[in-house]
PDB file of N, CA, C, O and CB in Angstrom:
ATOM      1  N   UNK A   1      -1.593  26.337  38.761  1.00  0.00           N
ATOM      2  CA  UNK A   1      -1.328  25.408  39.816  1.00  0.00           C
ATOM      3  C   UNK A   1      -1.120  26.204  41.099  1.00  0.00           C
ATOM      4  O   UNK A   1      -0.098  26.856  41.311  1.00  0.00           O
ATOM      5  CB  UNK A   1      -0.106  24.522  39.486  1.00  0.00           C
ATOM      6  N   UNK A   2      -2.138  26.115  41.936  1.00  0.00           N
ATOM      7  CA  UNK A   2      -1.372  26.334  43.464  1.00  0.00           C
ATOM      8  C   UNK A   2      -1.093  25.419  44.307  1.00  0.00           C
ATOM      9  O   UNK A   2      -2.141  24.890  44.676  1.00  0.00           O
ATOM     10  CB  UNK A   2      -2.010  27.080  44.321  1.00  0.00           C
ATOM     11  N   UNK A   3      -0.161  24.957  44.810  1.00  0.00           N
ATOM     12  CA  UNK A   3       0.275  24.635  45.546  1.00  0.00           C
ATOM     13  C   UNK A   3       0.458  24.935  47.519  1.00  0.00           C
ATOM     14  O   UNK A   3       1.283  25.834  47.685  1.00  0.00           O
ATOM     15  CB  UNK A   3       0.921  24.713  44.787  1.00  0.00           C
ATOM     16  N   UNK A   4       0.137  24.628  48.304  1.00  0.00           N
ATOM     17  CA  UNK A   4       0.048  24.718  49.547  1.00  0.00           C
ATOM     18  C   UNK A   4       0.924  23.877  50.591  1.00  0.00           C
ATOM     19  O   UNK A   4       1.317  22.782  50.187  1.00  0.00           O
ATOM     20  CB  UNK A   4      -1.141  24.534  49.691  1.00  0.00           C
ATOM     21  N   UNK A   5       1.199  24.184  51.614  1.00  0.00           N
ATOM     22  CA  UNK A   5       2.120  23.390  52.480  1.00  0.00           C
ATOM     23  C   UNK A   5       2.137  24.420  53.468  1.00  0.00           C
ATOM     24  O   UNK A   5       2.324  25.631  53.349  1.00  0.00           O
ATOM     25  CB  UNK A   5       3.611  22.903  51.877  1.00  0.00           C
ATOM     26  N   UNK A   6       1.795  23.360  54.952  1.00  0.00           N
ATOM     27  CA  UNK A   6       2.305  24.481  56.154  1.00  0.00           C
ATOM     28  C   UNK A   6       3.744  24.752  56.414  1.00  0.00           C
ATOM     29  O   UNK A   6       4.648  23.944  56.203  1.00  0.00           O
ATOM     30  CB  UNK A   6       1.836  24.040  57.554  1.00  0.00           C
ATOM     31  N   UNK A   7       3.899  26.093  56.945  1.00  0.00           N
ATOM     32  CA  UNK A   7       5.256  26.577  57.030  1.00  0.00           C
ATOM     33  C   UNK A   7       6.338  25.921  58.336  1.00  0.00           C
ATOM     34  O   UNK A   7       7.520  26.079  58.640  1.00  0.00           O
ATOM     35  CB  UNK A   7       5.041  28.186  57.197  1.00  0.00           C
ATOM     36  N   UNK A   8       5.271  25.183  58.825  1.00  0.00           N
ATOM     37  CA  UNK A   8       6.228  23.969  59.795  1.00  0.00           C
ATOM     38  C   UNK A   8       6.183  22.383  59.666  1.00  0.00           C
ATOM     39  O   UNK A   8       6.570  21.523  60.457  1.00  0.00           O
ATOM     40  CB  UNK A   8       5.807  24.090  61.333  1.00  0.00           C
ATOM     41  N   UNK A   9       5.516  22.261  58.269  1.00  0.00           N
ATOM     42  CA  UNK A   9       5.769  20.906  58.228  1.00  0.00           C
ATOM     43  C   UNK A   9       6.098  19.821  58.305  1.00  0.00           C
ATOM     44  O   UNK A   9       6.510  19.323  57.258  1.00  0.00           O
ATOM     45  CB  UNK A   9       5.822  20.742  58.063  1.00  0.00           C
ATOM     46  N   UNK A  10       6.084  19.259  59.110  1.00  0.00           N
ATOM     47  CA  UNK A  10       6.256  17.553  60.134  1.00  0.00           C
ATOM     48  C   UNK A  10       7.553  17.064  59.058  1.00  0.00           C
ATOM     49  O   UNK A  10       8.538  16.544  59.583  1.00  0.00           O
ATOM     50  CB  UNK A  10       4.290  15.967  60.056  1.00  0.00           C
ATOM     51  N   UNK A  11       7.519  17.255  57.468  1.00  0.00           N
ATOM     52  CA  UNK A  11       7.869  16.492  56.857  1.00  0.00           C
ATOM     53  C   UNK A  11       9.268  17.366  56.341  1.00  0.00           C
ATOM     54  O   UNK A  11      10.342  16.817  56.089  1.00  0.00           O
ATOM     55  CB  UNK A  11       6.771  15.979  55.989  1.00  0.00           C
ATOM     56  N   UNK A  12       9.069  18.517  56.263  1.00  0.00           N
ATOM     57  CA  UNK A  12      10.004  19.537  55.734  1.00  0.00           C
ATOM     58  C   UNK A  12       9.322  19.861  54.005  1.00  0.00           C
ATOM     59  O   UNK A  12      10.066  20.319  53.138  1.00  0.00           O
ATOM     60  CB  UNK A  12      11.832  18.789  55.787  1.00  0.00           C
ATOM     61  N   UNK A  13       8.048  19.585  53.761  1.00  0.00           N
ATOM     62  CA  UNK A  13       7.211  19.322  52.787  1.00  0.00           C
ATOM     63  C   UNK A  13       7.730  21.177  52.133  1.00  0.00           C
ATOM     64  O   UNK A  13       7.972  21.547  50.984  1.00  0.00           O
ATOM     65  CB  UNK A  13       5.302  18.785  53.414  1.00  0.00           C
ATOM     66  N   UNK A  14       7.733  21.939  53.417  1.00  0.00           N
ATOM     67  CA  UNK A  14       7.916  23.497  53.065  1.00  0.00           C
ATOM     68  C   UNK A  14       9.047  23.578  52.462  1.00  0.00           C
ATOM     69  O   UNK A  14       9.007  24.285  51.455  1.00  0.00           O
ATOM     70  CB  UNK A  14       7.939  24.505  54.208  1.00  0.00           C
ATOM     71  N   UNK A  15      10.180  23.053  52.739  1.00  0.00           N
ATOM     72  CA  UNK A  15      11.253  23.291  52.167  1.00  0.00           C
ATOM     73  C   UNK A  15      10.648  23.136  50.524  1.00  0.00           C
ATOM     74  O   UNK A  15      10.536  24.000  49.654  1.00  0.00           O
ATOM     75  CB  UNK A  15      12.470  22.281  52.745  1.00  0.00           C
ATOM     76  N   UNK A  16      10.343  21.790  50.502  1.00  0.00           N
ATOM     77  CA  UNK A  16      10.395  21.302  48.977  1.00  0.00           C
ATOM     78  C   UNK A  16       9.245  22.526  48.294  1.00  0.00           C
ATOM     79  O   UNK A  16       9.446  22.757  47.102  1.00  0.00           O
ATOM     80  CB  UNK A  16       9.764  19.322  48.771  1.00  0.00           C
ATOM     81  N   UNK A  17       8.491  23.032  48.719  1.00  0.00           N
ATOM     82  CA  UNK A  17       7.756  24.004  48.275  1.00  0.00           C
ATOM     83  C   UNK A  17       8.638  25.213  47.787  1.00  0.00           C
ATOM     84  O   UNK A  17       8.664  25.765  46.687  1.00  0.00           O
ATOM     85  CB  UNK A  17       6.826  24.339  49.303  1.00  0.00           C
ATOM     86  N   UNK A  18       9.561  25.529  49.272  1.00  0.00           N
ATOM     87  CA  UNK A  18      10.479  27.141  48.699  1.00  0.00           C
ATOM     88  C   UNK A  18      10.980  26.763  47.555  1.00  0.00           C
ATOM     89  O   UNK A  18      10.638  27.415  46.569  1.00  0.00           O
ATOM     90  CB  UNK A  18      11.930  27.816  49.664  1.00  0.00           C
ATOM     91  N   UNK A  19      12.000  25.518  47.361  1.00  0.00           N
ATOM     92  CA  UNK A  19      12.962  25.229  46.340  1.00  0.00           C
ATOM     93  C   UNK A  19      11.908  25.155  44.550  1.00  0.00           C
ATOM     94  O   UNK A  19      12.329  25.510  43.450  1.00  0.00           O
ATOM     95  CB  UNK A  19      13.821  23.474  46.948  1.00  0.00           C
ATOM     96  N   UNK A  20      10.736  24.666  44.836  1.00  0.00           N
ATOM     97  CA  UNK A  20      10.239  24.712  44.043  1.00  0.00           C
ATOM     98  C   UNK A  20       9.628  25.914  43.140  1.00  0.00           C
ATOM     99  O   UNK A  20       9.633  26.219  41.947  1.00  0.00           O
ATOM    100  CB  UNK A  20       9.756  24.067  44.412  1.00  0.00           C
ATOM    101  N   UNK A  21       9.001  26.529  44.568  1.00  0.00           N
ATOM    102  CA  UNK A  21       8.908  28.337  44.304  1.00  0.00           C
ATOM    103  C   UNK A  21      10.388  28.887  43.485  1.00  0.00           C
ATOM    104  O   UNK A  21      10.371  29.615  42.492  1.00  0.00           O
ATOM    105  CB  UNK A  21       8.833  29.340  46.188  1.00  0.00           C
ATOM    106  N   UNK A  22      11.159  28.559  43.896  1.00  0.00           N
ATOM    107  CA  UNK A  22      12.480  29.402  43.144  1.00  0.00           C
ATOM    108  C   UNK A  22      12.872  28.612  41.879  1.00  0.00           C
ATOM    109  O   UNK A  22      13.687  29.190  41.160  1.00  0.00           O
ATOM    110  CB  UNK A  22      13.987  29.506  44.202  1.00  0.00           C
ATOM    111  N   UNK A  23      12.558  27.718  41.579  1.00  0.00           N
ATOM    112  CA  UNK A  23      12.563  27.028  40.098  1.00  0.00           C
ATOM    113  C   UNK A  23      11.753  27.239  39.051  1.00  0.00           C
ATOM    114  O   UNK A  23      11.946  27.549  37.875  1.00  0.00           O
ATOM    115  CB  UNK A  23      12.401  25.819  40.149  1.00  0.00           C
ATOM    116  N   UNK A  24      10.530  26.942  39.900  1.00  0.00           N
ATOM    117  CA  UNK A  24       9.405  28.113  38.773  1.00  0.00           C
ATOM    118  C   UNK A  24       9.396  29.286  38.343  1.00  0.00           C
ATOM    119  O   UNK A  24       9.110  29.681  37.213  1.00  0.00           O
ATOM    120  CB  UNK A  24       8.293  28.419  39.128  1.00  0.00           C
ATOM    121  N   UNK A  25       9.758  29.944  39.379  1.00  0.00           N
ATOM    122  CA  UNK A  25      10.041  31.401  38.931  1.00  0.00           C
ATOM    123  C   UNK A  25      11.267  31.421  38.083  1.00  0.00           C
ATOM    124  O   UNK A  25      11.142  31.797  36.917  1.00  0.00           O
ATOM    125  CB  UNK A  25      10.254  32.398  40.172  1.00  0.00           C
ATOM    126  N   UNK A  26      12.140  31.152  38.417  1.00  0.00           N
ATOM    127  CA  UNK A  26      13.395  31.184  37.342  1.00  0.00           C
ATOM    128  C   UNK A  26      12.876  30.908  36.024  1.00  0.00           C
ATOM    129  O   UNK A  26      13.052  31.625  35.039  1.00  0.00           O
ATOM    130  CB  UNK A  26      14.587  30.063  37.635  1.00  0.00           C
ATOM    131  N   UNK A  27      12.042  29.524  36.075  1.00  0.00           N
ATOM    132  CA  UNK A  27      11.681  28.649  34.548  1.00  0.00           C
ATOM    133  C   UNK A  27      10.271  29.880  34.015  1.00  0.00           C
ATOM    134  O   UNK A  27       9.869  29.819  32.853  1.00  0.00           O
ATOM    135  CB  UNK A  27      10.872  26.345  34.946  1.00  0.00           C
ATOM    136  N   UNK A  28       9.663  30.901  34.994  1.00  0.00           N
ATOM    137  CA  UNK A  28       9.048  31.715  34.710  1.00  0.00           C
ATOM    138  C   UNK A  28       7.178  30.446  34.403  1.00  0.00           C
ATOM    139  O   UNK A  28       6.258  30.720  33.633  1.00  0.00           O
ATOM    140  CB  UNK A  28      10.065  32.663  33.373  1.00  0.00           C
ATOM    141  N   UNK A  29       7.262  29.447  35.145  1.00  0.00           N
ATOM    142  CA  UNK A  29       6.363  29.138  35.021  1.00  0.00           C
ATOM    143  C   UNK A  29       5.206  29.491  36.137  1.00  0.00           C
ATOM    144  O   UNK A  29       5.264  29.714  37.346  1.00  0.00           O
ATOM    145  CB  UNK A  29       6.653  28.104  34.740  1.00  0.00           C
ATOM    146  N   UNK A  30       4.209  29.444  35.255  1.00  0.00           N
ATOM    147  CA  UNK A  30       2.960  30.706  36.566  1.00  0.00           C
ATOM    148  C   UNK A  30       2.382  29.508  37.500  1.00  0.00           C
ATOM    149  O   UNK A  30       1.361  28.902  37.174  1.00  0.00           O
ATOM    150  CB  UNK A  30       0.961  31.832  35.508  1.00  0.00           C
ATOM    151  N   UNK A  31       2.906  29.292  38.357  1.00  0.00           N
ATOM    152  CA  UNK A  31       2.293  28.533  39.767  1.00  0.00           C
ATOM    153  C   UNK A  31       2.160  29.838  41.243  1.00  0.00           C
ATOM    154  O   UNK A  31       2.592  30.977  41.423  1.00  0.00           O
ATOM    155  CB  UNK A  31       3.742  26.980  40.294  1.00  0.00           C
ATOM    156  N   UNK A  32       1.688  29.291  41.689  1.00  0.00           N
ATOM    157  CA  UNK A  32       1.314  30.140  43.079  1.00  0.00           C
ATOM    158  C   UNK A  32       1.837  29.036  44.205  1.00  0.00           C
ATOM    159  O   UNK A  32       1.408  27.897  44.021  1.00  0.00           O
ATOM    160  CB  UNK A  32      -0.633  30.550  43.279  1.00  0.00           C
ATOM    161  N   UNK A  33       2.490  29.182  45.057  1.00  0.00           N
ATOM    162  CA  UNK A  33       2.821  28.489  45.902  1.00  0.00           C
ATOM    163  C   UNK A  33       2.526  29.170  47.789  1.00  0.00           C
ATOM    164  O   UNK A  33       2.778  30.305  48.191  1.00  0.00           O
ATOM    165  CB  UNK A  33       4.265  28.238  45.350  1.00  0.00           C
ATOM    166  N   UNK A  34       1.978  28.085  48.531  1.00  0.00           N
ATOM    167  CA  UNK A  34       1.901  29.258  50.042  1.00  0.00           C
ATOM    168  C   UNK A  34       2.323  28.141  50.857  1.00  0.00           C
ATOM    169  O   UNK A  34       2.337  26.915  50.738  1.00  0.00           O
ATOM    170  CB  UNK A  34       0.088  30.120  50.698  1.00  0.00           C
ATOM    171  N   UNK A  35       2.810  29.361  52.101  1.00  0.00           N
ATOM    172  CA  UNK A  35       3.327  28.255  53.345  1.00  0.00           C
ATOM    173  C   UNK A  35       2.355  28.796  54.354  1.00  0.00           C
ATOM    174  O   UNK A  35       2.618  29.813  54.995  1.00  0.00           O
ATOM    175  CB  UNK A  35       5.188  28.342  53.970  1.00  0.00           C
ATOM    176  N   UNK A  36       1.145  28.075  54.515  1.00  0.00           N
ATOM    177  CA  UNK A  36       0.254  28.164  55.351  1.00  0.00           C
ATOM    178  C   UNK A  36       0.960  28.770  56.902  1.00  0.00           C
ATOM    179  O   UNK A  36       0.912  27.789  57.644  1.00  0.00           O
ATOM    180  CB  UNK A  36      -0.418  26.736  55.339  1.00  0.00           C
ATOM    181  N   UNK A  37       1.535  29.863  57.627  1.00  0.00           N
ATOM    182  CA  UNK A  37       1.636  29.984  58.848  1.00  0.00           C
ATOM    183  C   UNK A  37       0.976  29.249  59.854  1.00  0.00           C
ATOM    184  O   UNK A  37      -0.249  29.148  59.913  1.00  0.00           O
ATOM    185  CB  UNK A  37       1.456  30.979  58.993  1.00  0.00           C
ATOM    186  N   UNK A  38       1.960  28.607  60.840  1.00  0.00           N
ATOM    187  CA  UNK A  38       1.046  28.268  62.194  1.00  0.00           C
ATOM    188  C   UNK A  38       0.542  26.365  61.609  1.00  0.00           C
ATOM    189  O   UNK A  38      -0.051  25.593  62.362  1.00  0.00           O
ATOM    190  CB  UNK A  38      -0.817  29.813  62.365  1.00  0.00           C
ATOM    191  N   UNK A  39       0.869  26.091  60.505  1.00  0.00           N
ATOM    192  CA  UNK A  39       0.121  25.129  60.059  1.00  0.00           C
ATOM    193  C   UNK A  39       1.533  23.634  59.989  1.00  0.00           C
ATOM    194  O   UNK A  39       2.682  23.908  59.642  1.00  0.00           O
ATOM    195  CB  UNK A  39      -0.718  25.790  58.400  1.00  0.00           C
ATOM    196  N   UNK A  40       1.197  22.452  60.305  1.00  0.00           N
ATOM    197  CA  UNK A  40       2.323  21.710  59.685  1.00  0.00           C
ATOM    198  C   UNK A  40       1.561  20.371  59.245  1.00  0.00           C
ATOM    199  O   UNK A  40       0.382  20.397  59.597  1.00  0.00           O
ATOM    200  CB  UNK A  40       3.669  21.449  60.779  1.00  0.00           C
ATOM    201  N   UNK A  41       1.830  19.540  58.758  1.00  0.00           N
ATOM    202  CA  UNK A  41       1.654  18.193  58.001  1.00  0.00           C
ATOM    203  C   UNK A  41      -0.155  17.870  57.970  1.00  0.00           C
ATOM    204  O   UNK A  41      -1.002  17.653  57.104  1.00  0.00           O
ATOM    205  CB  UNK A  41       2.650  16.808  58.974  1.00  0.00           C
ATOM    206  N   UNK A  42      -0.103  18.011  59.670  1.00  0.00           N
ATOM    207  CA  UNK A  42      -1.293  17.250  60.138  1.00  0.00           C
ATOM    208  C   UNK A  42      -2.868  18.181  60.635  1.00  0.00           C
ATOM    209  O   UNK A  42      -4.008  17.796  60.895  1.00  0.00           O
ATOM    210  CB  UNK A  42      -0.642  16.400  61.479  1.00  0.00           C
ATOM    211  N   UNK A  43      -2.244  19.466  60.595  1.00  0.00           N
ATOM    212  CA  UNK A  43      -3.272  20.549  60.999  1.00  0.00           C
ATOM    213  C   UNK A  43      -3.504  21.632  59.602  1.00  0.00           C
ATOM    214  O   UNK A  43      -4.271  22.595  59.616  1.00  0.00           O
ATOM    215  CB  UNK A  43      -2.595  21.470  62.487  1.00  0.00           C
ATOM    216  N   UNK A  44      -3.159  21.462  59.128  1.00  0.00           N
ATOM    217  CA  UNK A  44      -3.048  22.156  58.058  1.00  0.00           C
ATOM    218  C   UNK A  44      -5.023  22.151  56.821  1.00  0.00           C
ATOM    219  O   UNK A  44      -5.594  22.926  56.053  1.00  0.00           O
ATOM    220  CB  UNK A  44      -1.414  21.241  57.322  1.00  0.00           C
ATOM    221  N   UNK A  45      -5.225  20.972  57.318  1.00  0.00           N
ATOM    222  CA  UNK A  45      -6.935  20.976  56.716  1.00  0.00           C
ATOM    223  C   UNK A  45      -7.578  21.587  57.589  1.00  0.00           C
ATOM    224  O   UNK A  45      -7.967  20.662  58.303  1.00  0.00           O
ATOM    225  CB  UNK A  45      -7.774  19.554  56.509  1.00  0.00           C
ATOM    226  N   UNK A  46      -7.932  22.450  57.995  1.00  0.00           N
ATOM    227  CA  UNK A  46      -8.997  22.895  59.318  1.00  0.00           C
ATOM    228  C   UNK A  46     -10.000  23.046  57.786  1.00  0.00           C
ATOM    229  O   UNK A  46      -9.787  22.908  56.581  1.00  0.00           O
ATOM    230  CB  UNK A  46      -8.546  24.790  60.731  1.00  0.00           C
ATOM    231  N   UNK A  47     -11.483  23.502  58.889  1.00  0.00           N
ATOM    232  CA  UNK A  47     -12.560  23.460  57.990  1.00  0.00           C
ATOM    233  C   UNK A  47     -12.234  24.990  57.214  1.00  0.00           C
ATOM    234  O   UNK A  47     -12.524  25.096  56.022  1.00  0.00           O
ATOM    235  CB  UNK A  47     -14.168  23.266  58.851  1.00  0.00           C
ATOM    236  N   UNK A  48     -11.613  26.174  57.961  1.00  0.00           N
ATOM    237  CA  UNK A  48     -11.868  27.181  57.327  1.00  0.00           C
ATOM    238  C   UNK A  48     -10.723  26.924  55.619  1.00  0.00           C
ATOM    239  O   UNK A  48     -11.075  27.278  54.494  1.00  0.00           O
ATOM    240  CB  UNK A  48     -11.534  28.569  58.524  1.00  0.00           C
ATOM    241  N   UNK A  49      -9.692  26.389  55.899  1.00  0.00           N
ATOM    242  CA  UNK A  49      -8.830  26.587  54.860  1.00  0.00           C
ATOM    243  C   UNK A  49      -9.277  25.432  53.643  1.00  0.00           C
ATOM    244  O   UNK A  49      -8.869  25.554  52.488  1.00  0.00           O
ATOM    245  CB  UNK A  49      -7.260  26.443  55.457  1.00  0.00           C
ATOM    246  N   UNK A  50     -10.059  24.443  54.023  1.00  0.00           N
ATOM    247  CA  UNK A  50     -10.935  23.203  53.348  1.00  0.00           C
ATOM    248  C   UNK A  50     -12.302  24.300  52.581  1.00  0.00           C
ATOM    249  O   UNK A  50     -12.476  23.715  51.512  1.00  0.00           O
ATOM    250  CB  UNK A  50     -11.679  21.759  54.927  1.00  0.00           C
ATOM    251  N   UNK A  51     -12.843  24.963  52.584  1.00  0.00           N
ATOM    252  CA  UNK A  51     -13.878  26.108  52.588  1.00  0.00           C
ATOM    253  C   UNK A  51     -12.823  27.004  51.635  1.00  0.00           C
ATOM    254  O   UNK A  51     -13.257  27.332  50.530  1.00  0.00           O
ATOM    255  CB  UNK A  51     -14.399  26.848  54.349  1.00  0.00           C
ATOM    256  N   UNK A  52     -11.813  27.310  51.905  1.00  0.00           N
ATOM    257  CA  UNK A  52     -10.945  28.533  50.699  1.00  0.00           C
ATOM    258  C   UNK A  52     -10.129  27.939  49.541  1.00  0.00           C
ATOM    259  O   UNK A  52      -9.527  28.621  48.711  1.00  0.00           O
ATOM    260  CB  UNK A  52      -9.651  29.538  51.522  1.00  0.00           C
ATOM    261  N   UNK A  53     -10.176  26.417  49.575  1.00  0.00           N
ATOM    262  CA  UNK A  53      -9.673  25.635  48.515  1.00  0.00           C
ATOM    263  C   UNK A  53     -10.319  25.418  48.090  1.00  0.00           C
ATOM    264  O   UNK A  53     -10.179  25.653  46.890  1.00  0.00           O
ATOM    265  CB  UNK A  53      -9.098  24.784  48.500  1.00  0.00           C
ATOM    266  N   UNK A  54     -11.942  24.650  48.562  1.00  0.00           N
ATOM    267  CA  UNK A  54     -12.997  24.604  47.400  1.00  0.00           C
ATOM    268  C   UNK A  54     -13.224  25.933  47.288  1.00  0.00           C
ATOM    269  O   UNK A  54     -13.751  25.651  46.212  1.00  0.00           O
ATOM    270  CB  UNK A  54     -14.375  23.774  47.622  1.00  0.00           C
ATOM    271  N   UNK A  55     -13.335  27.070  47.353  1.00  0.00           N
ATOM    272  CA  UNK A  55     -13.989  28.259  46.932  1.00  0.00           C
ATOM    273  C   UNK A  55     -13.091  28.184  45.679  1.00  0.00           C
ATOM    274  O   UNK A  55     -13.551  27.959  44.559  1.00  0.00           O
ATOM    275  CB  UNK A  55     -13.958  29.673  47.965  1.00  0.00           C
ATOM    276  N   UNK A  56     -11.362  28.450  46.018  1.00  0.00           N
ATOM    277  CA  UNK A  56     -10.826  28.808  44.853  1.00  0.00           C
ATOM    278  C   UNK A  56     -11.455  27.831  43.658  1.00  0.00           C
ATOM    279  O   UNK A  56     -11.829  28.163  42.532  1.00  0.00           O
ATOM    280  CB  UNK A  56      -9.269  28.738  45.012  1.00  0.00           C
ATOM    281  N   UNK A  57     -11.446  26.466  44.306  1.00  0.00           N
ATOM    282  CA  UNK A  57     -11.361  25.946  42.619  1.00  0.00           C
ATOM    283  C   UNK A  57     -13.079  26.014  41.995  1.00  0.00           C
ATOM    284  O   UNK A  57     -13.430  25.769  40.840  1.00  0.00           O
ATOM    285  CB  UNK A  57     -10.641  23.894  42.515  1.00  0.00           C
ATOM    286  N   UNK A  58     -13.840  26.367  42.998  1.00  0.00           N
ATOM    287  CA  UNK A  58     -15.032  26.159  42.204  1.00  0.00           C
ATOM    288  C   UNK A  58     -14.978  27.691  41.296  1.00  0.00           C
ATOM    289  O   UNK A  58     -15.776  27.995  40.410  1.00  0.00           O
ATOM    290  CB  UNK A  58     -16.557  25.869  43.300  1.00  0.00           C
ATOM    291  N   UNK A  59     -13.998  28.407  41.708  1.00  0.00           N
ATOM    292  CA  UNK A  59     -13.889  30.095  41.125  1.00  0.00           C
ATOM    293  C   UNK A  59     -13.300  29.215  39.566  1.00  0.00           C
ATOM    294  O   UNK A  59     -13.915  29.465  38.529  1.00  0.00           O
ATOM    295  CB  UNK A  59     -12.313  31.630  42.272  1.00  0.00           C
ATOM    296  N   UNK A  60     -12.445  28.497  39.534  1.00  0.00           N
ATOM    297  CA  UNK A  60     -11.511  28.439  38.204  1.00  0.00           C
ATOM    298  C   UNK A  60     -12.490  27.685  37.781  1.00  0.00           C
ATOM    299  O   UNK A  60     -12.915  28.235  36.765  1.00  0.00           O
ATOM    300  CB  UNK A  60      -9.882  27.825  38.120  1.00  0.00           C
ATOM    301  N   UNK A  61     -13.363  26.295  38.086  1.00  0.00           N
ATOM    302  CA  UNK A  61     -14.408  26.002  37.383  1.00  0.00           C
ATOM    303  C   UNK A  61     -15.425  26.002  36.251  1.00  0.00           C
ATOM    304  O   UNK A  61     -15.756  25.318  35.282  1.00  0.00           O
ATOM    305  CB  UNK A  61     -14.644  26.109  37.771  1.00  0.00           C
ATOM    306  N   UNK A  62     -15.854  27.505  37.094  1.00  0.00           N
ATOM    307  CA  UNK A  62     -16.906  28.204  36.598  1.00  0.00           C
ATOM    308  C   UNK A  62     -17.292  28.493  35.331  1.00  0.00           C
ATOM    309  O   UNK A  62     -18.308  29.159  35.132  1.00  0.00           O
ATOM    310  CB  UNK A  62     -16.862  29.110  37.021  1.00  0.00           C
TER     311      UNK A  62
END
């Protein structure tokens, strides 16, 4: 599972990401979590980062 959220999120969406990051890891479950820099709620799809999410998943796909 990765998970994504900008690191200024409109919503505080990041928070719920850190807290989550530190639960998984404790519970030792393998997620990847990122706080997109520069990014919050509503800017956060640009085409380049829309282009590195399908890349990843067409990578796990395969």
């Amino acid at each position: 599972m990765h998970v994504y959220a900008g690191a200024a999120d409109n919503f505080l969406l990041n928070e719920a990401v850190t807290a989550f990051t530190q639960k998984a890891v404790a519970a030792k479950v393998p997620v990847v979590t990122e706080l997109i820099p520069g990014a919050d709620h509503w800017n956060i799809w640009s085409e380049a980062f829309t282009k590195r999410v399908v890349a990843e998943i067409d990578t796990k796909i395969e």
